[in-house]
VEXKE-53290 format. One line per 2 residues: number of its first residue (from 1); their letters; for each residue x, y, z of N, C-alpha, C, O. Coordinates in pm, 1 decimal. Layout:
NUM	a	X Y Z X Y Z X Y Z X Y Z ~ ...
***
This chain:
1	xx	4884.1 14830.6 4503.4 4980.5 14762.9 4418.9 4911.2 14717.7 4291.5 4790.0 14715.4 4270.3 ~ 5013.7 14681.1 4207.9 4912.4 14694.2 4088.1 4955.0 14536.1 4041.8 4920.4 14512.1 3926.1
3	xx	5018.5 14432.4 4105.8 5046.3 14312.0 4073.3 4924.6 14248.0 4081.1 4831.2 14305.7 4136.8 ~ 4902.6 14075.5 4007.6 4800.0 13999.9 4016.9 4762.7 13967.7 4158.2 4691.3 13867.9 4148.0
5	xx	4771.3 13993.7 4261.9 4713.5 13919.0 4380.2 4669.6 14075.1 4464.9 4613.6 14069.4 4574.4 ~ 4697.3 14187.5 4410.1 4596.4 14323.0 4469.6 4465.8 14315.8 4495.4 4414.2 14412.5 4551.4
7	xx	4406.2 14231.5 4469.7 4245.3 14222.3 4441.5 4238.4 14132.2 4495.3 4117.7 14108.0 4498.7 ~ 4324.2 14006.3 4579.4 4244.6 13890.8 4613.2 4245.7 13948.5 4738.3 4297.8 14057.5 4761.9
9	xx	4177.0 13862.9 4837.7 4093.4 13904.1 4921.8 4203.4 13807.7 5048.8 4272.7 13718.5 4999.9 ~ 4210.6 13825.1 5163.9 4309.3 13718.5 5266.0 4242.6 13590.9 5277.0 4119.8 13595.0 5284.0
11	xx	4279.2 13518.5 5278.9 4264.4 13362.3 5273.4 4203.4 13375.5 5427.1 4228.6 13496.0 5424.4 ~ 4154.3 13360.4 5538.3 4138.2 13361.4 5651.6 4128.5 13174.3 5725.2 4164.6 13121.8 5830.4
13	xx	4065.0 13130.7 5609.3 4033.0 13023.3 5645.3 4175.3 12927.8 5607.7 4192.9 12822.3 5668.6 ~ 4283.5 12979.3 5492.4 4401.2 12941.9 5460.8 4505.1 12920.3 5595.5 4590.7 12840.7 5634.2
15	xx	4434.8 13052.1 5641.9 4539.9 13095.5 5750.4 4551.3 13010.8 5869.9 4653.2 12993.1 5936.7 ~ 4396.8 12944.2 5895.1 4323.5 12934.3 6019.1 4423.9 12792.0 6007.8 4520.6 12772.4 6081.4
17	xx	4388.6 12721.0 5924.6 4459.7 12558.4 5839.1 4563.8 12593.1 5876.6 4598.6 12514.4 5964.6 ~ 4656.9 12688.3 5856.6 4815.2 12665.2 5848.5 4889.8 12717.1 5971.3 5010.3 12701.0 5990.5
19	xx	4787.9 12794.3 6068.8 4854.2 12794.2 6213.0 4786.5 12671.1 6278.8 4864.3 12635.5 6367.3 ~ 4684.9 12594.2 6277.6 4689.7 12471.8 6339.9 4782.8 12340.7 6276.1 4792.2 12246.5 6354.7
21	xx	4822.1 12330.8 6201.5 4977.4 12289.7 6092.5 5090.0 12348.5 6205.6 5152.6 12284.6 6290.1 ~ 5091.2 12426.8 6189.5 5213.1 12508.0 6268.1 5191.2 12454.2 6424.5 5285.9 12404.8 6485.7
23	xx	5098.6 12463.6 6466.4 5071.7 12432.0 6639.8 5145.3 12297.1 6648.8 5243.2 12283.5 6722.2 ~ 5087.9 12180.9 6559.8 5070.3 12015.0 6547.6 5224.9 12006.1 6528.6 5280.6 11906.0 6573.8
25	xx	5298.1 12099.9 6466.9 5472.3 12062.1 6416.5 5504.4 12088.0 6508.2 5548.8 11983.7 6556.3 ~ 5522.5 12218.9 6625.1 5588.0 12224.5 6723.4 5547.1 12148.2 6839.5 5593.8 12183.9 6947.6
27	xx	5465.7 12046.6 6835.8 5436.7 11962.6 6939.1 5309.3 12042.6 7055.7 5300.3 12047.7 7178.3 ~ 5244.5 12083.9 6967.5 5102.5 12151.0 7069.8 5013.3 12062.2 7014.7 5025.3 11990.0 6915.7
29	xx	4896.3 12081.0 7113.7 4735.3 12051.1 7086.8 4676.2 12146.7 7001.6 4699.4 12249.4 7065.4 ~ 4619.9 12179.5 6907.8 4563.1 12282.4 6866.1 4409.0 12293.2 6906.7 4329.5 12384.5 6884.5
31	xx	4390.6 12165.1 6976.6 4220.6 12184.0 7045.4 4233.7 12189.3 7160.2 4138.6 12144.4 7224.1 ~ 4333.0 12235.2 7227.0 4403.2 12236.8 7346.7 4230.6 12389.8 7438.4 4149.0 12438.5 7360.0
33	xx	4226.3 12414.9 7549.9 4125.6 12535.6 7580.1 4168.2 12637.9 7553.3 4091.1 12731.4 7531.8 ~ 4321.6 12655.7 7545.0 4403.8 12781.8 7525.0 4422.2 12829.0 7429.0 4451.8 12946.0 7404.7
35	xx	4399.2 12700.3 7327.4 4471.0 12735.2 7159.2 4326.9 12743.6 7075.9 4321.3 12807.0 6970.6 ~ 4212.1 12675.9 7130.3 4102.0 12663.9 7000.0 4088.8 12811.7 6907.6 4070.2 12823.3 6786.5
37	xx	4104.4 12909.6 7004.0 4041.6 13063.9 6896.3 4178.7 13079.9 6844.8 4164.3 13055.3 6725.1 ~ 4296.8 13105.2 6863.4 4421.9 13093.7 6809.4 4456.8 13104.5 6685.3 4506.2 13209.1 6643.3
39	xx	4432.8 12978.6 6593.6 4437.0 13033.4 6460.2 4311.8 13087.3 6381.2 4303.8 13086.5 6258.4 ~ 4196.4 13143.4 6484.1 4151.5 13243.9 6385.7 4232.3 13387.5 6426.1 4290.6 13457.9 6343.7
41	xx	4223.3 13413.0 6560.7 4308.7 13527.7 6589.5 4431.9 13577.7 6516.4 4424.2 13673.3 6439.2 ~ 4502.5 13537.9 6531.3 4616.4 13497.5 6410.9 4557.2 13551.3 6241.7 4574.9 13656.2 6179.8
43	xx	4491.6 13440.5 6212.4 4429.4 13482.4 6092.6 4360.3 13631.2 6075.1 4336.4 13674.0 5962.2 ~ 4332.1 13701.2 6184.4 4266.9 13826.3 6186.1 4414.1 13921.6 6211.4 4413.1 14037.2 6169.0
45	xx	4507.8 13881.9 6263.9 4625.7 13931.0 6296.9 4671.7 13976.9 6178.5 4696.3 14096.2 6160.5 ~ 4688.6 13877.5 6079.8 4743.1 13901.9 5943.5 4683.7 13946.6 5833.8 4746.5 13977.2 5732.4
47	xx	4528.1 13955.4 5848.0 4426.7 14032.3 5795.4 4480.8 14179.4 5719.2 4496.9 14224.4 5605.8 ~ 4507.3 14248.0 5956.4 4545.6 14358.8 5951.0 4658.8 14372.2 5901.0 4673.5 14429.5 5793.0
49	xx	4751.6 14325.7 5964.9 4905.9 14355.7 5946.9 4935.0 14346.2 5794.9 5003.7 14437.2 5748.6 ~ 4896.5 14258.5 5719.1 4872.9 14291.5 5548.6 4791.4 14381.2 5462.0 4810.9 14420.5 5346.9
51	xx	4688.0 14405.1 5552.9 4580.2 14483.4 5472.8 4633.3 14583.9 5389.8 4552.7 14655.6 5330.4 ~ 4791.4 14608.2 5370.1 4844.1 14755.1 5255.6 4861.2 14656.3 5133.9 4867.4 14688.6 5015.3
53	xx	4865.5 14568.7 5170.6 4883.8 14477.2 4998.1 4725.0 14481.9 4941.4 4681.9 14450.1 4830.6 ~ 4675.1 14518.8 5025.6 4523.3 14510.7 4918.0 4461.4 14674.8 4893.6 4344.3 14695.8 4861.8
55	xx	4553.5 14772.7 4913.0 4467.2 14931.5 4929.2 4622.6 14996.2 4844.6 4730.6 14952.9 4884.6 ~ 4619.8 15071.4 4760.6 4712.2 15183.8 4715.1 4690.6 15326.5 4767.5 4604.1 15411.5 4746.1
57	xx	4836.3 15320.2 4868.8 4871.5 15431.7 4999.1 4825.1 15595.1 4882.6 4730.9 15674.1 4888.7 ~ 4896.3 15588.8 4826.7 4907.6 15635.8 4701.7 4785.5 15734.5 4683.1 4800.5 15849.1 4640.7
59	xx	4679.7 15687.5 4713.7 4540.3 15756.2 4668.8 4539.3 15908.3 4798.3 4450.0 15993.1 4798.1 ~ 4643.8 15908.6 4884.1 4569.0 16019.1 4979.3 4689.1 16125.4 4933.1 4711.8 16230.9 4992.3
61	xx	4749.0 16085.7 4836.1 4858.6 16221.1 4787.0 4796.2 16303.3 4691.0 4845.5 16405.9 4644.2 ~ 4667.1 16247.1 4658.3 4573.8 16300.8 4569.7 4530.0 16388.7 4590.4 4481.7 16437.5 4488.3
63	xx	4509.0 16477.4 4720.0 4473.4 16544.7 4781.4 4595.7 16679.3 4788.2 4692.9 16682.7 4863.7 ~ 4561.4 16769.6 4699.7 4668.5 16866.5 4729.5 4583.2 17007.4 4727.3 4469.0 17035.5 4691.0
65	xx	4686.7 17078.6 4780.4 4608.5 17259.0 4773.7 4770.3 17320.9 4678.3 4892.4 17313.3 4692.1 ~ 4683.8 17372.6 4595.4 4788.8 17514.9 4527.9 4828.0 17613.4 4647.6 4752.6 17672.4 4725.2
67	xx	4967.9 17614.3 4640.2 5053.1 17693.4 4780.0 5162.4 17726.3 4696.6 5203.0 17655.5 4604.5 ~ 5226.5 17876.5 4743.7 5308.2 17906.7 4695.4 5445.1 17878.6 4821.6 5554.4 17935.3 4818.3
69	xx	5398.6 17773.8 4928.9 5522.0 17795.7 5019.5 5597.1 17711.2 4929.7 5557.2 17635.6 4841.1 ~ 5748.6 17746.9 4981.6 5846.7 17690.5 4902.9 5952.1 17641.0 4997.6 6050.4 17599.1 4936.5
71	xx	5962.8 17632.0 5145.3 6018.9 17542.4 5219.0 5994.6 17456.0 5288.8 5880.5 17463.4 5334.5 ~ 6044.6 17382.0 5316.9 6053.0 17198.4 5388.0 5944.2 17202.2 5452.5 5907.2 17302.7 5513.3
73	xx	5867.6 17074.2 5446.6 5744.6 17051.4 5524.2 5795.8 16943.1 5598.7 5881.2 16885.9 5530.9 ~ 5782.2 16896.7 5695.8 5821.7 16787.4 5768.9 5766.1 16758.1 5873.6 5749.2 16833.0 5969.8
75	xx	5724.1 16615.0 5860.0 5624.8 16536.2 5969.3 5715.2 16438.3 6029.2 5770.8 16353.6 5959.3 ~ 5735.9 16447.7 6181.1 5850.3 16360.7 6243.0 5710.3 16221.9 6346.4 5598.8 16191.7 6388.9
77	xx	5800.7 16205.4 6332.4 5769.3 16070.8 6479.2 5626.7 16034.7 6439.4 5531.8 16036.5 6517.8 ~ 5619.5 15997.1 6291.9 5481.8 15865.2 6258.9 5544.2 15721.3 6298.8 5635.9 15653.3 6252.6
79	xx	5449.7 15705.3 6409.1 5487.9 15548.4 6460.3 5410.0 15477.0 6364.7 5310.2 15521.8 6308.3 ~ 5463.3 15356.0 6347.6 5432.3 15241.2 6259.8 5474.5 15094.8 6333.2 5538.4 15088.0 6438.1
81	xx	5429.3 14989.4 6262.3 5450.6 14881.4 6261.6 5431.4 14807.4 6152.6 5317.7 14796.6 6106.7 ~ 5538.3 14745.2 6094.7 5562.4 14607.1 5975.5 5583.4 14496.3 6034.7 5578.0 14468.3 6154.4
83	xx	5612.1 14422.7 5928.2 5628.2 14303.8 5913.4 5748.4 14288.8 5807.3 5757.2 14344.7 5698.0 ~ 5873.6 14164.5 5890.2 5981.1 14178.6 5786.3 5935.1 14052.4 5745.9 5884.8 13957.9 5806.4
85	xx	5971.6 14079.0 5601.0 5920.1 13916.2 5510.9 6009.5 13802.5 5524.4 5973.1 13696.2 5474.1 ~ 6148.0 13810.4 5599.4 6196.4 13727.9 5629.6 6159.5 13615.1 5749.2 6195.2 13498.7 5731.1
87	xx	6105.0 13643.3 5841.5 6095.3 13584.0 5950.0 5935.1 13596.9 5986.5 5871.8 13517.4 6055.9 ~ 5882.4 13722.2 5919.7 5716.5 13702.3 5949.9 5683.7 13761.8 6151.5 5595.3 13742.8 6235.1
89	xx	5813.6 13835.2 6145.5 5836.3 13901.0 6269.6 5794.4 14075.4 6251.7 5826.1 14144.9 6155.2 ~ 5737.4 14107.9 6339.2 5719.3 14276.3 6332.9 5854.7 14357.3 6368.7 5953.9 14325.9 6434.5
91	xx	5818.6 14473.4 6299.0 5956.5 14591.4 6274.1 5872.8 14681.4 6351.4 5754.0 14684.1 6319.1 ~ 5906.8 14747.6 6436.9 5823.5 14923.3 6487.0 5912.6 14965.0 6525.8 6018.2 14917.7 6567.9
93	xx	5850.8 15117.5 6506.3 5942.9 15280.1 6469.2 5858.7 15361.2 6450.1 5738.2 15371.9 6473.1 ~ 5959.9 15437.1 6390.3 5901.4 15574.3 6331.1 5942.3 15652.0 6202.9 6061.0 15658.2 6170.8
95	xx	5864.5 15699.1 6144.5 5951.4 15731.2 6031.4 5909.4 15908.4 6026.5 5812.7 15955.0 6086.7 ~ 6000.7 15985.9 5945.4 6011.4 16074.0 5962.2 6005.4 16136.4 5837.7 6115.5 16160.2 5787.9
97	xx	5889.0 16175.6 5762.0 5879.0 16273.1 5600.1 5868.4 16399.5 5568.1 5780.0 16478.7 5600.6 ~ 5986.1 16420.4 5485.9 5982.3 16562.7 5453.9 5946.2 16586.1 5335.0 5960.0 16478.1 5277.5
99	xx	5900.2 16677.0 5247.1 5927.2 16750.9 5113.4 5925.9 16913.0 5120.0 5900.0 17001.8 5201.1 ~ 5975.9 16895.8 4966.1 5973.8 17059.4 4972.5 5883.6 17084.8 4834.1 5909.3 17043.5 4721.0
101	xx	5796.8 17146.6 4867.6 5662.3 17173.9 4797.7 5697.5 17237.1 4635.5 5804.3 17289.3 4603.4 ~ 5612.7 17222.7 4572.0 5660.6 17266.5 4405.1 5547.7 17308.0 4323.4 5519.5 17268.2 4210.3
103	xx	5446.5 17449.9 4443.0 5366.2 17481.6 4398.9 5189.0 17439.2 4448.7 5082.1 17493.8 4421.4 ~ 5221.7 17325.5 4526.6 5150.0 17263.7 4628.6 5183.0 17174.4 4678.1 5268.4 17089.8 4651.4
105	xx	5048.4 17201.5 4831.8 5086.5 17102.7 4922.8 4960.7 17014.7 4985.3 4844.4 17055.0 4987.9 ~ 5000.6 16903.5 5028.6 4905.3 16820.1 5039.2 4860.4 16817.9 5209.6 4896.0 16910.6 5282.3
107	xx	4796.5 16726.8 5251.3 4717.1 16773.2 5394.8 4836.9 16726.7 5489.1 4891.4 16626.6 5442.6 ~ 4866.7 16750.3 5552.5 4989.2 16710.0 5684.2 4943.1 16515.1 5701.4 5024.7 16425.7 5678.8
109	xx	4815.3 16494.5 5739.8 4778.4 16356.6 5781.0 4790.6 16251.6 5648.8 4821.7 16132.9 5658.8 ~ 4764.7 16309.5 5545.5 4793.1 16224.3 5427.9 4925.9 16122.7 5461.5 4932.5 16000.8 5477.3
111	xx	5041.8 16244.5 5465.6 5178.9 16185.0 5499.7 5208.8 16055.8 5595.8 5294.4 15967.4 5596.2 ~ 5073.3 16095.4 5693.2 5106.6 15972.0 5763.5 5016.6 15843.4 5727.7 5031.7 15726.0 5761.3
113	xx	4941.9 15890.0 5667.6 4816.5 15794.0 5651.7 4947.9 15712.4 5487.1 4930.0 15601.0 5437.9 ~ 5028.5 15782.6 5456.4 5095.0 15689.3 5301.0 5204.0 15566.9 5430.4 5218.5 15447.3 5405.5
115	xx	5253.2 15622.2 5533.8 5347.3 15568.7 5612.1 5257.6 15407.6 5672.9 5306.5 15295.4 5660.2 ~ 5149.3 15431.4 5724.1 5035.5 15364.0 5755.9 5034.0 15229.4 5650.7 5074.8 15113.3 5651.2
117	xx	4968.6 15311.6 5570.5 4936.5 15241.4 5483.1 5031.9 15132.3 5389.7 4996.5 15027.9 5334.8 ~ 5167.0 15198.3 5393.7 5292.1 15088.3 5331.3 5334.4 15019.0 5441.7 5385.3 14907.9 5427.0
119	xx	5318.9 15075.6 5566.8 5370.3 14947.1 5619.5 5303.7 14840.3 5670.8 5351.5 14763.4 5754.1 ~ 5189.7 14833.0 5621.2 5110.5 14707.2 5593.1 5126.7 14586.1 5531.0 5044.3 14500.7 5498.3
121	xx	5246.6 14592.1 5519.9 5281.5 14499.2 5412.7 5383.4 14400.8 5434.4 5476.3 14454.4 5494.8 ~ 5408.1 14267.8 5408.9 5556.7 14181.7 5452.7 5665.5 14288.8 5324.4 5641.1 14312.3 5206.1
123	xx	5779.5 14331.1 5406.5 5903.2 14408.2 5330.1 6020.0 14415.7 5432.7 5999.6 14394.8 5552.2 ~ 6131.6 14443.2 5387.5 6233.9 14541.1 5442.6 6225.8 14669.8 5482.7 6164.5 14761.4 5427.9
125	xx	6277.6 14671.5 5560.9 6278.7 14823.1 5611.1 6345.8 14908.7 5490.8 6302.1 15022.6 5473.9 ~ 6445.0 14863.2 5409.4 6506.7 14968.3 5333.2 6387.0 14986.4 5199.8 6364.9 15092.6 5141.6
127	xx	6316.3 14847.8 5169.8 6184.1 14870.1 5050.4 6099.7 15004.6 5109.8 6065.6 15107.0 5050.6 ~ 6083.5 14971.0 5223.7 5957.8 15073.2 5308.6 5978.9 15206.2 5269.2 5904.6 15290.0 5218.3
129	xx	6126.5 15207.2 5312.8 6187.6 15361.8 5304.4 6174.5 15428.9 5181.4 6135.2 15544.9 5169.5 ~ 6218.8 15329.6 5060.9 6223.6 15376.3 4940.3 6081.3 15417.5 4865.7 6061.8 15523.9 4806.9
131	xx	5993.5 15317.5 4880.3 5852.6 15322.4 4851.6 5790.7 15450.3 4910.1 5744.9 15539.9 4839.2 ~ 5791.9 15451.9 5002.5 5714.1 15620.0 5076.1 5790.8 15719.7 5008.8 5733.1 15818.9 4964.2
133	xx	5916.4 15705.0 4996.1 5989.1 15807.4 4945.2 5928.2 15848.1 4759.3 5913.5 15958.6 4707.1 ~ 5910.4 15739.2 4713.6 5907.8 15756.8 4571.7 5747.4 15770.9 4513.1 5701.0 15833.4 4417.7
135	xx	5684.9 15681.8 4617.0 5531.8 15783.8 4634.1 5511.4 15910.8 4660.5 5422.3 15977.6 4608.0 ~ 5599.0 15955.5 4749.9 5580.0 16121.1 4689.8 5656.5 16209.0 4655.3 5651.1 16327.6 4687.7
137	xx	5727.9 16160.6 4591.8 5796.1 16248.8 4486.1 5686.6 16222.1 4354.3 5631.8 16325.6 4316.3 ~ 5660.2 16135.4 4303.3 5602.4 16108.7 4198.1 5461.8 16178.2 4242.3 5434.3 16275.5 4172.0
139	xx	5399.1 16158.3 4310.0 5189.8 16293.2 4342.9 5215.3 16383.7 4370.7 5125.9 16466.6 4353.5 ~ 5340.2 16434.0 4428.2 5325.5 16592.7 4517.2 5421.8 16641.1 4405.7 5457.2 16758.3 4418.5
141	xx	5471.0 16574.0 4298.9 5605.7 16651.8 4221.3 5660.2 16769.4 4251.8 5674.2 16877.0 4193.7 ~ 5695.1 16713.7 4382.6 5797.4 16827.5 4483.7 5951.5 16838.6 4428.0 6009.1 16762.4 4350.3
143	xx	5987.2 16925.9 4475.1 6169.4 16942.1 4466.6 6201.4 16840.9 4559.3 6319.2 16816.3 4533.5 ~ 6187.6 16812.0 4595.7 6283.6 16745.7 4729.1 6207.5 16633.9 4820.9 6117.5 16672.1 4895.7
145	xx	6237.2 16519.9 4816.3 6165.6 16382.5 4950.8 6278.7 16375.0 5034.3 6381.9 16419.7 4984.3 ~ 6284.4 16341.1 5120.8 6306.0 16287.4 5255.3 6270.0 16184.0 5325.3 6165.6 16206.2 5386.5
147	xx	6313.7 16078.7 5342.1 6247.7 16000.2 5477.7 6308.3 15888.9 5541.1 6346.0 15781.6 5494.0 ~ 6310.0 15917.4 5614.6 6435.4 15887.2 5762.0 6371.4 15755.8 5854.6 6319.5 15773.7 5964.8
149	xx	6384.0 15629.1 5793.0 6270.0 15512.8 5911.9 6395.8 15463.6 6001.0 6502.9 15410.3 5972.3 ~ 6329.8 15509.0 6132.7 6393.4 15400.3 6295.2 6293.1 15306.4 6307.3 6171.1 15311.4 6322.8
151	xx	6411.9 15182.0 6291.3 6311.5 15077.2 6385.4 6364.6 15005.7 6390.2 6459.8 14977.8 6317.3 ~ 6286.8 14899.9 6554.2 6381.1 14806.0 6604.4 6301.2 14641.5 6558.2 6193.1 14604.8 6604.3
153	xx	6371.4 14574.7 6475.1 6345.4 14460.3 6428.5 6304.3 14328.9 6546.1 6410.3 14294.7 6598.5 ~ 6198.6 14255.2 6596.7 6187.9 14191.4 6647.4 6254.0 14047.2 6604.0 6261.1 13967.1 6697.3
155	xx	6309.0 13996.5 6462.8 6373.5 13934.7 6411.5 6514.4 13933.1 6493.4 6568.4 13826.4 6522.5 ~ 6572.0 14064.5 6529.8 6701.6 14085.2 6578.0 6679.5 14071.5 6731.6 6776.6 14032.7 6796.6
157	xx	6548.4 14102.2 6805.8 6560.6 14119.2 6925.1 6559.6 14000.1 7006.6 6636.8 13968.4 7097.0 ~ 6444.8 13930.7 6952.8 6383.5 13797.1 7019.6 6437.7 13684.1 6983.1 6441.2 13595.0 7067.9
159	xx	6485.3 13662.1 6869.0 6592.8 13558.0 6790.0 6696.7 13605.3 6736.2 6729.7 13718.5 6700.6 ~ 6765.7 13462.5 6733.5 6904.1 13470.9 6656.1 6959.7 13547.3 6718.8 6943.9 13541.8 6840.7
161	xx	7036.0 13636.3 6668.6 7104.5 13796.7 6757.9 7073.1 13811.4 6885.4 7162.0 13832.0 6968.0 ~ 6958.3 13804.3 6916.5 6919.9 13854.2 7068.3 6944.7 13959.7 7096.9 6959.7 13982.5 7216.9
163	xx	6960.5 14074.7 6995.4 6985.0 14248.8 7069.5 6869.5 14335.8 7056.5 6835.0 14412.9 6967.1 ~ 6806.8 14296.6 7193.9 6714.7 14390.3 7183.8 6748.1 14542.5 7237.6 6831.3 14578.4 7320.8
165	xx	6669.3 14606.4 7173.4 6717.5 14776.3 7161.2 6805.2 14803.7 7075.7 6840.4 14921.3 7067.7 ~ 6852.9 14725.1 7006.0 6879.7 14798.4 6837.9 6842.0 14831.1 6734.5 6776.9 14747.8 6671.5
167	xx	6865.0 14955.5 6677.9 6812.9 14986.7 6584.5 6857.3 15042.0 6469.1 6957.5 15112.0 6454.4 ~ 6744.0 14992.4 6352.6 6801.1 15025.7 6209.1 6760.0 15159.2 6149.6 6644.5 15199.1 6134.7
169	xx	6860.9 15215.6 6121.2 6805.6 15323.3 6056.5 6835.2 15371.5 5905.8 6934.1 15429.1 5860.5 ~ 6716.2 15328.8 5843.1 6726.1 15396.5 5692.2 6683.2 15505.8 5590.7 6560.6 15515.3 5587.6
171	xx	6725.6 15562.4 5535.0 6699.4 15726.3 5456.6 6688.6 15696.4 5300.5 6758.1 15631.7 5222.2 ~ 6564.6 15775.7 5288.3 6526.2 15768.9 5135.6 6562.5 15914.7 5072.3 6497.8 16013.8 5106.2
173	xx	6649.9 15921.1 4995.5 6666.8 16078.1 4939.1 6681.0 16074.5 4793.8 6755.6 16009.8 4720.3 ~ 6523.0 16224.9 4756.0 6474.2 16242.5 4648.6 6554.3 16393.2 4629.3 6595.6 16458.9 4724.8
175	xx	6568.6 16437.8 4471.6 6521.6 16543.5 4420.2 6657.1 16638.2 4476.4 6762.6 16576.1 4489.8 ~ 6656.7 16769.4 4505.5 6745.5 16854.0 4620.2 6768.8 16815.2 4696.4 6877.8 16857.3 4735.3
177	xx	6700.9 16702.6 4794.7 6740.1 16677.6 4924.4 6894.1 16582.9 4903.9 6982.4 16571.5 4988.9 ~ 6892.6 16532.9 4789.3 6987.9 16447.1 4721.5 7104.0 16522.6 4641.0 7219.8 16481.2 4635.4
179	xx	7067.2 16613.1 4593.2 7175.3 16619.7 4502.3 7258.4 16781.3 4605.2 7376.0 16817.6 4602.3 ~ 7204.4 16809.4 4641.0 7249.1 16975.0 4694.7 7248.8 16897.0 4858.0 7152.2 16847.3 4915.8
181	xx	7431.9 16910.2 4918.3 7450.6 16901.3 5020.6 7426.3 17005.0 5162.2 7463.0 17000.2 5279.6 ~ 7342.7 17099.8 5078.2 7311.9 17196.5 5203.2 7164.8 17193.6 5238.3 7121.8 17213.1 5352.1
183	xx	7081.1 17164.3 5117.3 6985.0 17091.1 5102.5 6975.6 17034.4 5238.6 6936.6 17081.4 5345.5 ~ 7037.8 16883.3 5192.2 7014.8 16733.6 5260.1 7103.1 16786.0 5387.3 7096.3 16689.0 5462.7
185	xx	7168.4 16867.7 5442.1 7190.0 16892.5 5578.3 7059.9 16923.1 5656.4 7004.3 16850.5 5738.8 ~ 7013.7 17077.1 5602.3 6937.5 17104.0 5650.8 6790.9 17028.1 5681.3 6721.6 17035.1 5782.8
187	xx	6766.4 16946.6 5546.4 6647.0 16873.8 5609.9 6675.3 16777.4 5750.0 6597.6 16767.6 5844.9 ~ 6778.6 16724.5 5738.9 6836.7 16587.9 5827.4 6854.8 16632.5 5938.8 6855.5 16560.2 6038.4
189	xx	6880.1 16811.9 5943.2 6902.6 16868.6 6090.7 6756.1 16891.8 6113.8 6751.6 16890.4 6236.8 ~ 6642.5 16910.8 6074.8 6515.7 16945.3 6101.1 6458.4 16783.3 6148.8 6384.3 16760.6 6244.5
191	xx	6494.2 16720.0 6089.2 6432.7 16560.5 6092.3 6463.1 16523.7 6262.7 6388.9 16483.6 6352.4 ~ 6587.9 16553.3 6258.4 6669.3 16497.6 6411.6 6666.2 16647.4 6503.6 6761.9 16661.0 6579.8
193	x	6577.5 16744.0 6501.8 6593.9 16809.3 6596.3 6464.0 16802.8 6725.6 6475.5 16869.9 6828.2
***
């Protein structure tokens, strides 16, 4: 990301402070035997689970080969896990990326390593979708993106709502896959087959 806080580094010790804050409000001990490692764990929790706000996914689309194939590439069932910025609750799924190449193509694992890598981040599932999507349309300057994210919100499952086993599903559509309806069939039937 290219905003002012890309470069700072995770607060760990911020973190450590503000889940023993958090313990003391809901009526815990935080020097309790159970809780002492707690808010560093935690603090290492969010390390990871943020670590895409400090790396640009972006850099492994860099990687392309001159190819003259010219139909749909598609990588299904990259499992992931986020974080929705509303509740500070995890999202997991899978998301599903296609393009259609425009003279080259990039390594199959890249694709998942950009999926990886954005959902590192506190967002929406529909930001997620759009972002992977518009990362590669813009490095691979393909005809055509695709990308199809399932996932079941722990926000919806464990609170509030209480429905667990539902799921959201959102689609990012670039280029042909968008504008030509035989296009965007056919990828969406490859995605879901």
């Amino acid at each position: 990301m290219n905003d002012k806080n890309s470069s700072r580094p995770v607060d760990l010790e911020a973190i450590k402070q503000a889940v023993r804050t958090i313990l003391v409000a809901v009526g815990e001990d935080p020097d309790r035997a159970g809780l002492l490692e707690t808010p560093r764990r935690v603090a290492d929790m969010y390390a990871e689970m943020f670590s895409g706000l400090h790396i640009q996914p972006e850099r492994h689309l860099e990687v392309t080969f001159p190819e003259s194939y010219d139909e749909i590439v598609v990588v299904r069932d990259i499992t992931f896990t986020s974080m929705c910025e509303h509740h500070l609750l995890p999202f997991s799924g899978t998301a599903h990326v296609a393009y259609l190449p425009n003279g080259c193509v990039t390594g199959l694992s890249k694709l998942a390593r950009v999926v990886e890598e954005v959902s590192r981040r506190p967002q929406v599932q529909e930001r997620m979708t759009q972002t992977i999507a518009d990362m590669i349309e813009k490095h691979l300057n393909s005809s055509g993106v695709a990308v199809v994210i399932q996932a079941e919100h722990s926000c919806m499952s464990i609170r509030g709502v209480r429905k667990p086993g539902s799921e959201t599903i959102t689609s990012a559509l670039r280029g042909v896959f968008k504008k030509n309806a035989a296009s965007r069939a056919e990828v969406l039937s490859l995605i879901k087959s």
